[in-house]
C-alpha positions as CSV (number, residue, x, y, z in Angstrom):
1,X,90.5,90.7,115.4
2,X,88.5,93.8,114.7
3,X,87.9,96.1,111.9
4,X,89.2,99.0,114.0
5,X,90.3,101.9,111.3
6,X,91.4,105.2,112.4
7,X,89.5,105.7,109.0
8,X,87.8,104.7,106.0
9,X,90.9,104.5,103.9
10,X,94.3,104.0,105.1
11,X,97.5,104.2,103.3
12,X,100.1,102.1,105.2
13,X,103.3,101.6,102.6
14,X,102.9,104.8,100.1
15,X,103.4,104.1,96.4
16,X,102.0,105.9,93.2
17,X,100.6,103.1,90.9
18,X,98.3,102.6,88.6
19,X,97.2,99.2,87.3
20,X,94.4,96.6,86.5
21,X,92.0,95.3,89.5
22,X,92.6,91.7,90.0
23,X,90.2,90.6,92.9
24,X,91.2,87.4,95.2
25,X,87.5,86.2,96.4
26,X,89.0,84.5,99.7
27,X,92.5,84.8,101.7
28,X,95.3,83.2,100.6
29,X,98.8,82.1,101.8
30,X,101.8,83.5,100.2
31,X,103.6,80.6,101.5
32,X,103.0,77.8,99.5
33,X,100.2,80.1,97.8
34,X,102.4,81.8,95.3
35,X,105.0,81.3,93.0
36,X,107.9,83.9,94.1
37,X,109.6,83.2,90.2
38,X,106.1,83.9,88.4
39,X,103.9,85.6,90.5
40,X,101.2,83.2,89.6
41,X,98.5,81.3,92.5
42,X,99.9,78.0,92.6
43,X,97.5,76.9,95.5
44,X,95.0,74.0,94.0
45,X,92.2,74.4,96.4
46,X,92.2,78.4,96.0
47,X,89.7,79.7,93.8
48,X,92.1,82.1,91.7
49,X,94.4,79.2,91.3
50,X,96.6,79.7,87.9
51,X,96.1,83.7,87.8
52,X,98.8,85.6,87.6
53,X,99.3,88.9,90.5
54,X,102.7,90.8,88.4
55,X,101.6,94.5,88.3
56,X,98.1,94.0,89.2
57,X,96.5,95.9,92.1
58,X,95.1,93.2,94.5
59,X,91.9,93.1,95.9
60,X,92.0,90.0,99.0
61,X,90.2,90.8,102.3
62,X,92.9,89.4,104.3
63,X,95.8,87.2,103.7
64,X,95.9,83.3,105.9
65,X,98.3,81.0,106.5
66,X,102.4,81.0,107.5
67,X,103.8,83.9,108.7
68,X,106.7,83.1,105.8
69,X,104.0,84.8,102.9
70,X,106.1,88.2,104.4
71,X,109.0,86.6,102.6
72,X,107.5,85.4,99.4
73,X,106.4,89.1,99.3
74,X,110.0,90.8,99.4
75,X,111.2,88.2,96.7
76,X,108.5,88.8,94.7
77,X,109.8,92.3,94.8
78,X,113.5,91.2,94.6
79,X,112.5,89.5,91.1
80,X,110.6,92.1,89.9
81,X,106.9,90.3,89.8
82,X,105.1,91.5,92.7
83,X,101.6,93.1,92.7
84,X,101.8,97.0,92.5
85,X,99.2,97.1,95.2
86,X,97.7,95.2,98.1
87,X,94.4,96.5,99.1
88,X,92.6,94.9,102.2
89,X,89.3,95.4,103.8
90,X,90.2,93.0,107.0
91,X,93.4,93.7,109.4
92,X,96.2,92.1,107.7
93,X,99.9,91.6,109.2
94,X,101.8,89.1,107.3
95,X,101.8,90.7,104.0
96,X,101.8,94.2,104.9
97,X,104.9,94.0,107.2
98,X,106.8,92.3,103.8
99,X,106.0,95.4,102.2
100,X,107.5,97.7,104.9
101,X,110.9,95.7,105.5
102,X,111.2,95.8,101.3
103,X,110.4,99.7,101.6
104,X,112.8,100.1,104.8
105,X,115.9,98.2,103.8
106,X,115.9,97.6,99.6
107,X,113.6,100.9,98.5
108,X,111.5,98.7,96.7
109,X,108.0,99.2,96.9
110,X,104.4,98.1,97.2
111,X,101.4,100.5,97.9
112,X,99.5,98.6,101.4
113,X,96.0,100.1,101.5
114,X,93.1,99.2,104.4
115,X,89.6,99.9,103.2
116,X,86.2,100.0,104.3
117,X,84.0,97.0,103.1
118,X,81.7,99.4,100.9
119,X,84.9,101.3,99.2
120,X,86.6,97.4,98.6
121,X,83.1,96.6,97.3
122,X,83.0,99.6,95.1
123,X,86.4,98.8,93.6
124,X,85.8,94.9,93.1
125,X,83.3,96.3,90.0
126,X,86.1,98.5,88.3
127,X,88.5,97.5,86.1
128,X,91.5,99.8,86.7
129,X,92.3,102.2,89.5
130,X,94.9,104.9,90.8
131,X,97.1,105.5,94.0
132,X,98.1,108.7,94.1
133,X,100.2,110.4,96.8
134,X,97.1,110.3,99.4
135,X,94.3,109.8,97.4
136,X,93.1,106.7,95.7
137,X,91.0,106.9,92.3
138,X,88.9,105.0,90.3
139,X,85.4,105.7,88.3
140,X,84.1,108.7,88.8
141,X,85.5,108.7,92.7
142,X,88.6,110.1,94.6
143,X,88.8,109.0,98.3
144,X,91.5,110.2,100.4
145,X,94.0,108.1,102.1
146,X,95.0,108.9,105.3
147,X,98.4,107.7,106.7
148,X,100.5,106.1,109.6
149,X,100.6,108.3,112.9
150,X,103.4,106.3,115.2
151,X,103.8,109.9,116.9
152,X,100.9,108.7,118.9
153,X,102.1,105.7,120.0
154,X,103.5,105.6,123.9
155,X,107.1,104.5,123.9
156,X,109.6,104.0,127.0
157,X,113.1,106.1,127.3
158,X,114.4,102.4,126.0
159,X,112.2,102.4,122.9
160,X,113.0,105.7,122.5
161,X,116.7,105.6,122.6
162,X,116.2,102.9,119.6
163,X,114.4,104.4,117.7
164,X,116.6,107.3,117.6
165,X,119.5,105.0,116.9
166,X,121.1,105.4,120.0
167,X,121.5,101.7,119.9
168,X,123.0,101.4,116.1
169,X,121.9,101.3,113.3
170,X,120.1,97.3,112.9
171,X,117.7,98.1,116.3
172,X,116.9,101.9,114.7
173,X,115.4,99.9,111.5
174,X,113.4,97.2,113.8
175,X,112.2,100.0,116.3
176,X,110.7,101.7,113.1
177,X,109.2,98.7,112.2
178,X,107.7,97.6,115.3
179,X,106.1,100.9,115.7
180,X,104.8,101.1,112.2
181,X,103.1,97.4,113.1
182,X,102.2,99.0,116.4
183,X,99.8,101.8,114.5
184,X,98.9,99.0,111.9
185,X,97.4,96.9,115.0
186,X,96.0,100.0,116.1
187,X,98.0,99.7,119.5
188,X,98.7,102.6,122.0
189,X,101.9,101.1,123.5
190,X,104.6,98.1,123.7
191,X,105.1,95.1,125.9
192,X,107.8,93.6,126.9
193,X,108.2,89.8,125.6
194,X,110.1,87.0,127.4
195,X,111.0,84.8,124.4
196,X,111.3,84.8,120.7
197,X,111.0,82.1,117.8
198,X,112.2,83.1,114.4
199,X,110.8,81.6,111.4
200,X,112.0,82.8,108.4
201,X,114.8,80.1,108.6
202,X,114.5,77.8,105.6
203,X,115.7,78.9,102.5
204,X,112.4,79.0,100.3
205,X,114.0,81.6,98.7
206,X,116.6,84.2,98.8
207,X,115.4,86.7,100.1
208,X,114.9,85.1,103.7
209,X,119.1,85.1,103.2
210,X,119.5,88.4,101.7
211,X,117.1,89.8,104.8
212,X,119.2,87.9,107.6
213,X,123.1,88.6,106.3
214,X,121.9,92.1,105.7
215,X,120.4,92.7,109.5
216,X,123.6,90.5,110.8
217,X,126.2,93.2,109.1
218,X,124.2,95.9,110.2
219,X,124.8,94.6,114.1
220,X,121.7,93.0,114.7
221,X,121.2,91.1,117.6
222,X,118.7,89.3,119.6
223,X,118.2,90.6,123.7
224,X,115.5,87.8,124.9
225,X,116.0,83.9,124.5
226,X,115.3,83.5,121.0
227,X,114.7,79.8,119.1
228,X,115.3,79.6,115.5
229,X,112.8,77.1,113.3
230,X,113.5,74.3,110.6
231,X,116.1,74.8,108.4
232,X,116.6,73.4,104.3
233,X,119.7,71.0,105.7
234,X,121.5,69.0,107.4
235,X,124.0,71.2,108.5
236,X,126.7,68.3,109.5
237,X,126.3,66.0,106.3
238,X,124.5,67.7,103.5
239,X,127.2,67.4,101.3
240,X,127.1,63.5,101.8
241,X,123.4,63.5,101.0
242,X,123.2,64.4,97.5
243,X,122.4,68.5,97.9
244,X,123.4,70.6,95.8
245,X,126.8,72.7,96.4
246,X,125.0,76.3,96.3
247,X,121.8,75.7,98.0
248,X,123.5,73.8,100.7
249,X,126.0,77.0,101.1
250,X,123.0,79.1,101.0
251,X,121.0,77.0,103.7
252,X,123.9,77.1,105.9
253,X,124.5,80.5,105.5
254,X,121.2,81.6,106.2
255,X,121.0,79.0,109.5
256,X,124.5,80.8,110.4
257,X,123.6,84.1,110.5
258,X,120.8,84.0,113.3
259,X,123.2,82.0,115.1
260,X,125.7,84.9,115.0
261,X,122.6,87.3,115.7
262,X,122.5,85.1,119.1
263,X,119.8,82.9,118.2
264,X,119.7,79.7,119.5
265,X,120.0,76.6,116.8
266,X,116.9,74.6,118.1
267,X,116.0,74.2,114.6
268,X,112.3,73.2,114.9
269,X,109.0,74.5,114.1
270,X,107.5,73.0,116.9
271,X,109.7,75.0,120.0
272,X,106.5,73.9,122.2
273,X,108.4,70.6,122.7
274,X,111.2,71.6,123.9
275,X,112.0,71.5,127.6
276,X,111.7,75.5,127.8
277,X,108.3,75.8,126.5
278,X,106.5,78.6,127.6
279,X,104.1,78.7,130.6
280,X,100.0,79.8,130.8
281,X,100.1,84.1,130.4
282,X,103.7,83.9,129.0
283,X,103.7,86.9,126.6
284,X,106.2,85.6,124.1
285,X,106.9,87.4,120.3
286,X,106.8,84.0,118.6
287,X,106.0,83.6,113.9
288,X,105.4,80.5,112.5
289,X,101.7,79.8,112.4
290,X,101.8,76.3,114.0
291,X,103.3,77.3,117.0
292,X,101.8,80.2,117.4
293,X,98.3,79.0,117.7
294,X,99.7,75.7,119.6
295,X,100.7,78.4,122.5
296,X,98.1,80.7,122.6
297,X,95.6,77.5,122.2
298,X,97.7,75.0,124.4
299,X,99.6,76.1,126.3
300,X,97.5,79.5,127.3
301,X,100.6,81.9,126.7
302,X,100.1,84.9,124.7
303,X,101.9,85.9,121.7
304,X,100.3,87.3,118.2
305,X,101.2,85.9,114.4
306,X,104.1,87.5,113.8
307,X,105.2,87.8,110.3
308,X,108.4,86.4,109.3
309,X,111.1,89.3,110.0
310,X,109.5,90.9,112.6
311,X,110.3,88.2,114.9
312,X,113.9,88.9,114.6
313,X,113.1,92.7,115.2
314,X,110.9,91.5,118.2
315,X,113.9,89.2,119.6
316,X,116.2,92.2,118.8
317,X,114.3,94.7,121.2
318,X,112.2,92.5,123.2
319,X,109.6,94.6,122.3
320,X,105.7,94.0,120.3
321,X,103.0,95.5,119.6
322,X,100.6,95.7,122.7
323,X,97.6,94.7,120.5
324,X,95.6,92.0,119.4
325,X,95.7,88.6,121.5
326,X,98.4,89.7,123.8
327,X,95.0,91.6,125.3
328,X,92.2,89.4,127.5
329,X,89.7,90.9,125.5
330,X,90.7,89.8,122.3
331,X,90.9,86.4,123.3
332,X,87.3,86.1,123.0
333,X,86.1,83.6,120.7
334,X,83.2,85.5,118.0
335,X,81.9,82.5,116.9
336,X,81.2,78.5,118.2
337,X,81.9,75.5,115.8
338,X,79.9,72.7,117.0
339,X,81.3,69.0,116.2
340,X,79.0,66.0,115.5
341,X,81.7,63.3,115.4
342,X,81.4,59.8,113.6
343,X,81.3,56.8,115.6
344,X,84.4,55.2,114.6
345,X,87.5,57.4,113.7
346,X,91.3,57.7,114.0
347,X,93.8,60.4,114.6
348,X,93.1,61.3,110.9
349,X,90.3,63.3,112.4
350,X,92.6,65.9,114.3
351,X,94.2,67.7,110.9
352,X,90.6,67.5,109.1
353,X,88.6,68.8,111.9
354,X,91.4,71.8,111.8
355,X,91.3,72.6,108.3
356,X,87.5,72.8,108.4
357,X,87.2,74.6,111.8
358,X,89.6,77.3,110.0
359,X,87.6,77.4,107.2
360,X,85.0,78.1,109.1
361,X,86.3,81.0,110.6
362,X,89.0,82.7,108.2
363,X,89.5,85.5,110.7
364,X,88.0,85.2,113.7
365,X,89.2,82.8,116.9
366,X,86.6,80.1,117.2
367,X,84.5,78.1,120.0
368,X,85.1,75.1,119.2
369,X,82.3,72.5,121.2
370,X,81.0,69.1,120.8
371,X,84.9,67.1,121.7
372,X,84.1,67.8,125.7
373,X,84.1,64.1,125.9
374,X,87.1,63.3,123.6
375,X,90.7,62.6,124.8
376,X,92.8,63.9,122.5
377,X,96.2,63.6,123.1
378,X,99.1,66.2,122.5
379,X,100.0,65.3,119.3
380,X,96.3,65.5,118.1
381,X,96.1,69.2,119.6
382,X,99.4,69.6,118.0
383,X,97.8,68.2,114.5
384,X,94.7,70.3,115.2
385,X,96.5,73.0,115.6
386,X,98.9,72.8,112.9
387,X,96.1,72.3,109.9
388,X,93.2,75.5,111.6
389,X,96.6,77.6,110.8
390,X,96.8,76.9,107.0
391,X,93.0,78.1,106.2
392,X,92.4,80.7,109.3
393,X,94.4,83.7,109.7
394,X,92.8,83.6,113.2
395,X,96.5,82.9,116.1
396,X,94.3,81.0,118.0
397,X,91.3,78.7,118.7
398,X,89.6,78.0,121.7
399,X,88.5,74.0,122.3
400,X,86.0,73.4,125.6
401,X,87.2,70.9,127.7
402,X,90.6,71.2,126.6
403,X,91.6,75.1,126.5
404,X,93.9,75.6,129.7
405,X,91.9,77.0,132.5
406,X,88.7,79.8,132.0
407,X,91.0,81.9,130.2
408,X,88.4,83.2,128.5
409,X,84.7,84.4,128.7
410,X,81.8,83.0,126.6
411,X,79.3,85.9,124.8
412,X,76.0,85.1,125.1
413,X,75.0,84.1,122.2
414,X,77.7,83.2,119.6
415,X,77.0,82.6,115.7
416,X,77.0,78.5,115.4
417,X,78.5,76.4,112.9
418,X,78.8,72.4,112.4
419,X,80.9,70.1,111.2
420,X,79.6,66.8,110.8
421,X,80.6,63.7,109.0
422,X,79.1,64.6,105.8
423,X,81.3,67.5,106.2
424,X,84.6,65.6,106.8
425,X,83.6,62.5,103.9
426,X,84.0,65.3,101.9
427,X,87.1,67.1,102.9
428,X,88.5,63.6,103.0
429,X,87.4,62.6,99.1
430,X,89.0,66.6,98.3
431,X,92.2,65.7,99.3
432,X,92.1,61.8,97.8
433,X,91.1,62.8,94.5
434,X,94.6,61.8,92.5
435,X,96.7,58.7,91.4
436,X,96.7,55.9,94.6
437,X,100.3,55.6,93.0
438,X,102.4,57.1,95.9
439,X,105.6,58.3,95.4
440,X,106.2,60.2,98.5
441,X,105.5,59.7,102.4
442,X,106.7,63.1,104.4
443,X,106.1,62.8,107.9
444,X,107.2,65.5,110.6
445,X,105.2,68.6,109.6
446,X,104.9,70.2,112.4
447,X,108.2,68.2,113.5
448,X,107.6,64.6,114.8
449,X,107.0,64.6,118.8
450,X,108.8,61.4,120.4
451,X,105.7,59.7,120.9
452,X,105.0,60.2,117.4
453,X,108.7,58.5,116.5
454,X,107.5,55.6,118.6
455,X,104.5,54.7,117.4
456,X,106.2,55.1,113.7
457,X,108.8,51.9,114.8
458,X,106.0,50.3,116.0
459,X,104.2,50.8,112.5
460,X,107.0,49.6,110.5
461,X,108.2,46.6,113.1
462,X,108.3,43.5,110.7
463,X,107.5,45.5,107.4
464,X,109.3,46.1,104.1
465,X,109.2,49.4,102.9
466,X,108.8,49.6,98.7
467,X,111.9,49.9,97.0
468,X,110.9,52.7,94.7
469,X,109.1,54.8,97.6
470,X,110.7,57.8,99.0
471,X,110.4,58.6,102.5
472,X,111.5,61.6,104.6
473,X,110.5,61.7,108.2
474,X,111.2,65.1,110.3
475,X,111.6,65.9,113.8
476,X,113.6,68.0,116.4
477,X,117.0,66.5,117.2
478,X,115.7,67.0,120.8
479,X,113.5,64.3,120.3
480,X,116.3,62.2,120.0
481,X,118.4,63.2,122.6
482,X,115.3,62.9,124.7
483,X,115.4,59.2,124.2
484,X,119.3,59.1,124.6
């Protein structure tokens, strides 16, 4: 999770452009964060909520969130309203490998830069600004851009033989990628990966569909075990529950394809309960933020954020970056969260704690202390888990007491933090401030566990549920047939 340039300025998807500065103060999600048919920050809690990012040149120090905001990206380009320029000063994955796949495969492009904290600094206080072949202007200054090197980067006879496209055209396009990430994560070599999980599976828009059909006729095809996440529909009986003809086509079509790539239809975002999960030192190539941190965290495997689309170029090769927490020594936590916990509480604690432990450390895996004495059960971990992943871009957390084994080593002395109950009153009164009329109950994000499905009966046993009140519960149909 280090700032580790091969240079001040770095150039890593090469556009000319010139355009207004819009600054983002703090990271935000694509997913959920921005409106893919406006281009606008639809995100209440972020600060640049209700600005608009068409054709602007945007500062952000790092993006945060789901591994889908690689998606949003390319349809933001597909519809014409992307940004012309996304300029970090933090490493940044998710966003940046959106704009290579919608360089690679549609020829549609937005300029990636990497910048040192003083030249991001410098260009926060212009107004407009210039990307130019390899030099970026603005003021009175012209700093030069240095590219991607992949030449450098070790690869095997195997990789090798993809990348030249000895092995067709769809594993030549995710060789190029992977090695592009590669130099991005400033890693010297690949490493093999046992399993994949792909996530770009629900049809939030069409460009997750236009990306998977246009792999699939290409040959694409997954080499490793690979589970595929939530999808928009019920496959078997849509058309009986009120969906409409052309997204349920669309859904199914999108859900098809990774089947035919070899996928298996698992269909959950939470892959950690199935019977296959994987094991402590694992190294897996699984996206979708939840899970992600749930293995590394968890389960003690090892597998970085992926964005959404290289995970099927992972599962294609069986091949990732050798870089970030796939190595010991970036497993380290950089700073320790300290919890005061109230006297009384319930398992609403678990999401809350992880939403303000993430805030708390936007990009940088955490110690968390101060639950030693806590018995929180999988599902709380699971909750934990789920909500540190939707304000920290960090793919992992460490919790004493609870981490699996001494898979890590503790600095010396560590930046503190704490989170008291003043601190969660008022997290709790930020997300209660509107109408107590409900219209809504969604339960099952991450899916529903079976214990979790129990201990909903067990709620509901004797009740009436209102009339007017829409409910939708979600879980993995292995849940069910682990009850069967």
């Amino acid at each position: 999770m280090s700032n580790n340039f091969r240079s001040n300025a770095e150039i890593i998807v090469k556009a000319n452009v010139t355009g207004e500065i819009f600054e983002c103060k703090e990271g935000l999600s694509f997913w959920g964060g921005v409106d893919p048919s406006t281009g606008c920050i639809v995100d209440v809690h972020h600060i640049n909520h209700g600005n608009s990012l068409v054709g602007k040149l945007v500062l952000m120090p790092t993006s945060r969130g789901s591994c889908s905001g690689s998606g949003v990206l390319l349809q933001l380009m597909q519809n014409g309203l992307a940004p012309k320029a996304l300029i970090f000063h933090e490493e940044e994955e998710i966003l940046t490998l959106g704009a290579i796949v919608s360089d690679q495969l549609f020829n549609k492009k937005v300029a990636i830069l990497r910048v040192s904290k003083d030249i991001y600094s410098d260009l926060a206080t212009e107004d407009t600004a210039e990307i130019f072949e390899n030099t970026l202007v603005f003021g009175s200054k012209t700093i030069k851009l240095w590219g991607l090197d992949t030449e450098t980067l070790y690869l095997n006879s195997t990789d090798r033989s993809m990348l030249n496209g000895d092995q067709g055209i769809a594993n030549k396009i995710a060789m190029e990628a992977i090695c592009k990430m590669a130099v991005v994560q400033s890693a010297n070599e690949l490493i093999d990966v046992t399993k994949g999980h792909i996530d770009g599976c629900i049809l939030a828009h069409d460009a997750n569909l236009i990306f998977a059909e246009k792999m699939y006729k290409l040959g694409a095809n997954v080499s490793i075990p690979t589970t595929i996440n939530a999808i928009s529909v019920n496959l078997n009986n849509w058309e009986n529950q009120g969906v409409e003809p052309d997204f349920g086509n669309k859904a199914s079509r999108l859900a098809n394809a990774y089947e035919k790539m070899g996928a298996h239809p698992t269909y959950t975002c939470a892959p950690y309960l199935l019977e296959n999960k994987p094991q402590r030192d694992e190294v897996i190539g699984w996206s979708e933020s939840n899970a992600v941190i749930y293995a590394n965290s968890i389960l003690g495997a090892k597998t970085q954020k992926h964005p959404d689309y290289l995970d099927l170029f992972i599962a294609m090769t069986g091949r990732a970056p050798k870089a970030g927490v796939y190595l010991t020594e970036n497993r380290i936590p950089k700073i320790e969260i300290s919890i005061h916990l109230p006297t009384d509480f319930d398992d609403s604690i678990w999401p809350m704690l992880g939403w303000l432990i993430g805030d708390l450390s936007p990009n940088k895996i955490p110690l968390v202390t101060g639950l030693e004495m806590t018995s929180p059960s999988d599902d709380n971990l699971k909750a934990l888990c789920a909500a540190f992943g939707t304000t920290s871009a960090a793919p992992m957390l460490h919790i004493n007491g609870h981490t699996p084994g001494k898979v890590y080593s503790i600095p010396s002395k560590l930046k503190n933090f704490n989170i008291t109950k003043q601190h969660l009153a008022k997290l709790w009164n930020k997300f209660n401030y509107a109408d107590l009329r409900v219209d809504l109950v969604a339960i099952g994000s991450p899916h529903a566990s079976l214990t979790e499905c129990q201990s909903f009966v067990k709620f509901f046993d004797g009740k009436t549920v209102i009339q007017t009140l829409k409910h939708n519960y979600n879980w993995t149909r292995y849940t069910i047939q682990s009850k069967k």
